[in-house]
N, C-alpha and C positions, 0 to 999 in steps of 0.2 A: 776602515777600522782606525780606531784611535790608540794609541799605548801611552803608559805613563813612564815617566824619565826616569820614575825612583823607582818603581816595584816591577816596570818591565808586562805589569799585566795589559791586555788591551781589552777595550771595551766600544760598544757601537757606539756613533756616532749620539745619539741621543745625551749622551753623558759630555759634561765638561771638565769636571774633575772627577778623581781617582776618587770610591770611595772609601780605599781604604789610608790613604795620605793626604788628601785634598789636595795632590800637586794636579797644578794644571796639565794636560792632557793632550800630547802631541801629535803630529799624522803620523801614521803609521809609514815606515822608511820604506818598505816594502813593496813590490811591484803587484799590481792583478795577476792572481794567474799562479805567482811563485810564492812559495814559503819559505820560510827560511831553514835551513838543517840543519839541527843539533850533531855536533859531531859527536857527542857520549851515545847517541844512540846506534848502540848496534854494539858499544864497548863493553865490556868484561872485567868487572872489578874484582880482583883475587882471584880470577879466574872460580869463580863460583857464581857473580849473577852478573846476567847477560841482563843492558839496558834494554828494555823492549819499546816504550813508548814513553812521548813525555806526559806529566799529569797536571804539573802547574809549576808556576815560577813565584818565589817570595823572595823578600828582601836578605832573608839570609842561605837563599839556595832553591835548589830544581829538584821537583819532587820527580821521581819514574817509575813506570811500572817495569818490575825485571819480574825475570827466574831464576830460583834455583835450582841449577844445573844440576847439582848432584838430587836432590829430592824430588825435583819437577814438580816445585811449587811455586805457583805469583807471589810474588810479596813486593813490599813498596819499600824503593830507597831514595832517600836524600842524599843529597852529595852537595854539603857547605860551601859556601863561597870561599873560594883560595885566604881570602884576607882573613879570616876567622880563627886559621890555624896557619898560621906563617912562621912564625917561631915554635922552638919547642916550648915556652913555657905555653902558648896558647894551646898546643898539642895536650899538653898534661893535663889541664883546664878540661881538656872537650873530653877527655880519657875519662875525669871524676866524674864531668855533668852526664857522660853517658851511662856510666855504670849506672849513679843514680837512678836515670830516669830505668833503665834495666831492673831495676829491683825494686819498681813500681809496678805492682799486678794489683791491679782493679779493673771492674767488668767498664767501668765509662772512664778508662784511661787508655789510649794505643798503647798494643805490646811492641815493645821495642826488642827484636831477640840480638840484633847482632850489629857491631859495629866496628871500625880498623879503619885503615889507613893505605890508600896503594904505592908501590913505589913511583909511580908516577904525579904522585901528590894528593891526589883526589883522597879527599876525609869523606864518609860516609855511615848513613844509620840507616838499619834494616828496620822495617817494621812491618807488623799486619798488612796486607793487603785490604781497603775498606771499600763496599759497594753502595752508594749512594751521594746525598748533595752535603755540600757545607752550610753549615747556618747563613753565611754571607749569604749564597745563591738562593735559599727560603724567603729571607728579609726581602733580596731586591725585588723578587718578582710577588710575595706574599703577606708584606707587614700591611698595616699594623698585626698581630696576631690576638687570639683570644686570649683573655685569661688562665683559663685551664690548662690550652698550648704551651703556655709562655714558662707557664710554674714547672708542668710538669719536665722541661725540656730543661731549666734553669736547675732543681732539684737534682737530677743527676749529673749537670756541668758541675755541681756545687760537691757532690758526693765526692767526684775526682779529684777536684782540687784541697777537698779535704783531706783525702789518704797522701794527696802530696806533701801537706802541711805538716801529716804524721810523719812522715818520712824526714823530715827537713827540710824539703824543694820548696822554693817560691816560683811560680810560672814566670811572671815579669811580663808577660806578654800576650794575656788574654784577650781574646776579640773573635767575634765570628768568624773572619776566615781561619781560625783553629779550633772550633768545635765540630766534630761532622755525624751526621745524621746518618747512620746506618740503615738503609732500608733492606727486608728481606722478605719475599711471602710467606704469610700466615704467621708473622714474627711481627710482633711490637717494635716501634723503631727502639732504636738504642743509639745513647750519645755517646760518643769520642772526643778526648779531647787531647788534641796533637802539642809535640812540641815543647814535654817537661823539659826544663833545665836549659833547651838551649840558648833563650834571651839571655838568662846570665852567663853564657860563655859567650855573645856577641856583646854584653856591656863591660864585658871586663878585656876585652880582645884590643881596645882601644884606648888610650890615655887624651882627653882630648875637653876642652873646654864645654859647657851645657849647653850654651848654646849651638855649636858647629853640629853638638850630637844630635841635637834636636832636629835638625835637617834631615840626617839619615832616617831616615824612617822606613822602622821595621828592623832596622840592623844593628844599631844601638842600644836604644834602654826601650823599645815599645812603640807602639804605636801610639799618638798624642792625644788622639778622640777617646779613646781607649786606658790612658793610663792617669794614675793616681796624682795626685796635687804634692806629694811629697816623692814622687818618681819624678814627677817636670821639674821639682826644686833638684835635682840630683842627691837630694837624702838618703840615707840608711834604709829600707824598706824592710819590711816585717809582714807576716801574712796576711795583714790587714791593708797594704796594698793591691792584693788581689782583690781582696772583697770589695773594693771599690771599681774597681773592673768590673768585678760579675756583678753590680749594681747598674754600670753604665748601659753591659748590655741585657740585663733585665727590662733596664728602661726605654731602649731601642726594642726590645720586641714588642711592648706594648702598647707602645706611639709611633713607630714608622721611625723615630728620630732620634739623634742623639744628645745627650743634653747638652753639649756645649760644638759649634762648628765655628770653623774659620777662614780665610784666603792661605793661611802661613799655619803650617805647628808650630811655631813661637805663637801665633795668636791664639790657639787653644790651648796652648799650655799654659797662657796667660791667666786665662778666663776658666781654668781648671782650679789653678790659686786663688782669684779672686773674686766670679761672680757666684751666685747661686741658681742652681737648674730650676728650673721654671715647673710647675707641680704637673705632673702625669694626665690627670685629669684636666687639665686646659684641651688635652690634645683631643683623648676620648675621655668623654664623660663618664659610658660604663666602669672605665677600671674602678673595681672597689676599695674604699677609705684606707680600708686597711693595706689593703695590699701594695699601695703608694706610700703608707707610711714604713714599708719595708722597704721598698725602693729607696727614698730618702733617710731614710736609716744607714743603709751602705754608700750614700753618698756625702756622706758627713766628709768638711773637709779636714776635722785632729782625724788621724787616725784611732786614737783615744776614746773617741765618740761614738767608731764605727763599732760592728763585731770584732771582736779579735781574730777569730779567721772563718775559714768558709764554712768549719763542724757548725759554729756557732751562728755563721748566717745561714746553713742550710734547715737547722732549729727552727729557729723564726720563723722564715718561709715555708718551713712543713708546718709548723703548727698555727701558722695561718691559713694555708690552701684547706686543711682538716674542720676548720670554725668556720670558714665560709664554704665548705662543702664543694669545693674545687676538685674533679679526678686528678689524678696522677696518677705515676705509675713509679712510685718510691718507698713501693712493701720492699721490705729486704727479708731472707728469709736464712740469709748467714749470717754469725754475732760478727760485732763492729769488732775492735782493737780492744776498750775499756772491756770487754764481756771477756773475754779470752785472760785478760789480765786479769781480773779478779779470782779468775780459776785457775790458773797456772802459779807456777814459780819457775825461775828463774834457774839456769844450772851454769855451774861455773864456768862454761864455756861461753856462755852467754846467750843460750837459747832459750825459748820459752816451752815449759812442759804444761801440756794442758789438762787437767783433771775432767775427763769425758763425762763421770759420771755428776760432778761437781755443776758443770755446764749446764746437762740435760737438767735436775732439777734447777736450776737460776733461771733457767729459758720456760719454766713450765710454771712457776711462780710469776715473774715478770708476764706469761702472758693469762694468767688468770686475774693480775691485778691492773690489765688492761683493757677489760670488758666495754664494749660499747652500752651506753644508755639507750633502753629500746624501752623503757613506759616509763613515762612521767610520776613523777611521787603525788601529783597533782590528782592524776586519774587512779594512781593504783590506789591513794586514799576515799575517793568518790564510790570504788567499785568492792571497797571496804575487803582487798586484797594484801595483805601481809608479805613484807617481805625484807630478804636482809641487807642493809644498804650499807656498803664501802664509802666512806668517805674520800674523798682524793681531791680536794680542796686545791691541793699544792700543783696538780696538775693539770691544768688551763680553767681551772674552777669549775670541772666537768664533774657530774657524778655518775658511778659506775654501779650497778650491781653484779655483785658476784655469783647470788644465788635467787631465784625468786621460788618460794613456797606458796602453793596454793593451796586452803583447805576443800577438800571437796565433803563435809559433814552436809553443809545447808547448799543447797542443789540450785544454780542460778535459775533466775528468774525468765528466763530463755526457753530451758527445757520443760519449766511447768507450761508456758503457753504452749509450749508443741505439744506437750500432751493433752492438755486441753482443747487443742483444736483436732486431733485424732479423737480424742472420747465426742466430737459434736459430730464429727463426718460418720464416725460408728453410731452415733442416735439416731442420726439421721437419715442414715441406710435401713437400718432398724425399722424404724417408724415406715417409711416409704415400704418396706418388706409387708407389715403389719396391713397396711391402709392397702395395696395392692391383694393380697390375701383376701381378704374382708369382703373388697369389691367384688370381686371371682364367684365370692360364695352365695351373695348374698340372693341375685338374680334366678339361683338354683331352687333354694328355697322358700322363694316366692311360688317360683314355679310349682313347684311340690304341691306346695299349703294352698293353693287355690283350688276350689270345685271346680270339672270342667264343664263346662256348658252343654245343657244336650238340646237337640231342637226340640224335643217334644218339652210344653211345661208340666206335663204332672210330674211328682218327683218319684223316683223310684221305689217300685214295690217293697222292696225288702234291701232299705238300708243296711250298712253294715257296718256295726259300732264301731269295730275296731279298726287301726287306719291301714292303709294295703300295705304291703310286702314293699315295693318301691320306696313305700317315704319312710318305712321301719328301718330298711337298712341304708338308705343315707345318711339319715339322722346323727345315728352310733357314731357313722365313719366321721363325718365332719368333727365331730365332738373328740376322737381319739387321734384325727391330726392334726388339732389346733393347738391342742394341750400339752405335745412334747416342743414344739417350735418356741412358744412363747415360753416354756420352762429357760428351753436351753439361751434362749437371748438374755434375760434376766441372770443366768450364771453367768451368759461370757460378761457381761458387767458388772457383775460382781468382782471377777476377776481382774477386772482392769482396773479398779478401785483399789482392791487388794493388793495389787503386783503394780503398779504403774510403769516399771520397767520392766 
């Protein structure tokens, strides 16, 4: 096994560099045979979660699986690296970033319930306990990924990071190994996304020139592959920093690669400021036009250029995956923030009251005026079908109807030929009745109407004018059961003329 110097993660042999630092990639110090022991594990923080097992090592700390003791529930803690909170003021610093991220509740953000300090030093963050892989672990063994995959998975990263943007949080630190893919049976995966708030208490933990920070990687301002062209300058950063991240790794799921690599993070942070990413479609052809031009949209190097934050690139990117008819899975089926706001007011405490009944109609308007288009004006004109057409020009130049009117006066041209071809299969039974009839009888009265032959040839004595008993009353009968059959055929077509329905 191999480990990296900076991030401590180890990897087989096959790999030469970390992929998530690009440092080069050492032997493992380690003997066959032995591991090495974490001494937190088996330790007890606040005497409330017993560490049970390790989960992973990052740059700014050791993820574990504990319990809690009093509730006898798994949940996952972090516990920071010592340097992060060494002084009080950095202590105060992880107090705000934590609260924060605490008062982030969204379905594709980890819940963070609990966090403190032990007297033995150890700083730590309780969070959800989460069942499945990290985007990293997806990519290495699975990229490039589909389209579809890529949107729908990118869609909800974007969601999170938007309600972060509402809140105030900037991530700083976006990159697949902090999204994670919740897998459960008979459950849709769902994305996570780890890790609000605490890059900006590891970039502010440290007073320290750009360049030295740019070494640290992970622990500083970000990961280098990963971060924004005005995060490597050490600028001011605005939410439109992240969207250049969730650009990066947009475009990593959809090509295997990232747009900019290097031997050193000073050489990618170089080539973040000054070259341009090479277009999506070199890599795979498939990816569609569009959907590259949303990629290099988030990759603009003004921040100015890009989205302003991730509401506004998760916009784009939905109402592109929607025009190229991409699945996802980004119905939301609770009002965003603006919906709630326009239905509430404000009380002087500074809460938001919400008018339920104000809502329910806003939600039942907005979704009648969001109707999909299911027949063309093209065809419903040809099929000389009436109907009332909403314009909505303004949104994505789709049009919607809201209602479609059919008259049923003049009967389509469908239903006549079905009845037309029942009144032929009824003639035609008819007729076949008629001509079978006919045949039956006809033999009969042959037979009758012929003299029969005697062997002697004189003819008989005393003919007899009138004709026998036998052919008298056939005759009658034949004649009084032909006459009610053939009536009642001629009614029931009448009838069908008359009633055709």
């Amino acid at each position: 096994m191999l480990q990296c110097p900076t991030c401590g993660r180890r990897y087989s042999p096959d790999f030469e560099f970390c992929p998530e630092d690009q440092s080069p990639l050492q032997a493992d110090a380690t003997n066959a045979g032995s591991a090495p022991i974490d001494p937190m594990l088996g330790h007890t923080l606040d005497e409330k979660y017993r560490l049970e097992a390790q989960l992973g090592i990052g740059g700014m700390g050791t993820v574990y699986r504990a319990r809690h003791l009093l509730i006898d529930r798994p949940v996952a803690v972090k516990v920071l690296n010592p340097r992060f909170v060494e002084d009080e003021a950095a202590r105060t610093r992880f107090q705000r970033e934590a609260r924060a991220a605490g008062r982030l509740q969204h379905t594709n953000a980890v819940t963070v319930t609990d966090f403190g300090q032990t007297q033995d030093g150890y700083v730590y963050i309780v969070m959800e306990l989460l069942e499945g892989r990290t985007l990293r672990d997806i990519l290495a063994k699975e990229a490039p990924l589909d389209a579809a995959r890529s949107v729908s998975i990118m869609l909800q990263v974007a969601a999170a990071v938007a309600a972060a943007h509402e809140a105030g949080i900037i991530h700083r630190d976006l990159k697949p190994a902090n999204i994670f893919i919740v897998q459960r049976a008979e459950v849709p995966s769902v994305v996570k996304v780890l890790d609000f708030g605490i890059a900006k208490l590891a970039a502010e933990s440290l007073e320290e020139d750009d360049i030295k920070s740019l070494t640290q990687v992970g622990a500083m301002i970000g990961t280098p592959r990963y971060m924004s062209p005005e995060q490597c300058d050490g600028a001011e950063l605005t939410p439109a920093a992240d969207v250049y991240s969730l650009g990066v790794i947009l475009y990593e799921m959809l090509t295997g690669a990232v747009p900019f690599s290097g031997s050193t993070p000073l050489a990618i942070a170089m080539k973040h400021t000054s070259e341009l990413p090479r277009s999506p479609r070199e890599f795979v052809a498939s990816i569609p036009l569009a959907l590259e031009e949303v990629v290099l949209h988030a990759l603009e190097k003004r921040p100015q250029a890009r989205p302003a934050n991730a509401a506004e690139f998760r916009q784009e990117l939905l109402a592109t995956a929607e025009r190229l008819g991409l699945e996802h899975a980004a119905i939301t089926s609770s009002p965003n923030i603006e919906a709630l706001r326009s239905v509430g007011t404000e009380s002087p405490s500074g809460r938001l009251v919400i008018d339920i009944s104000k809502l329910r109609e806003n939600r039942a308007a907005s979704s009648d005026a969001s109707e999909v288009t299911v027949v063309s004006p093209s065809v419903m004109a040809a099929a000389g079908l009436p109907a009332a057409v909403k314009d909505s020009e303004a949104q994505s130049n789709k049009q919607s109807f809201s209602r479609l009117s059919v008259s049923f006066n003049n009967r389509p041209a469908k239903q006549f030929l079905l009845i037309a071809a029942a009144i032929a299969v009824v003639l035609a039974l008819a007729l076949a009745l008629v001509a079978v009839k006919s045949n039956s009888s006809v033999p009969e009265a042959a037979a009758v109407a012929s003299p029969s032959v005697s062997p002697t040839p004189e003819p008989s004595p005393s003919p007899s004018p009138s004709p026998s008993p036998k052919r008298d009353s056939r005759k009658p009968a034949n004649e009084n059961t032909n006459r009610p059959k053939g009536s009642s055929v001629l009614k029931k077509f009448k009838k069908i003329f008359k009633n055709p329905f």
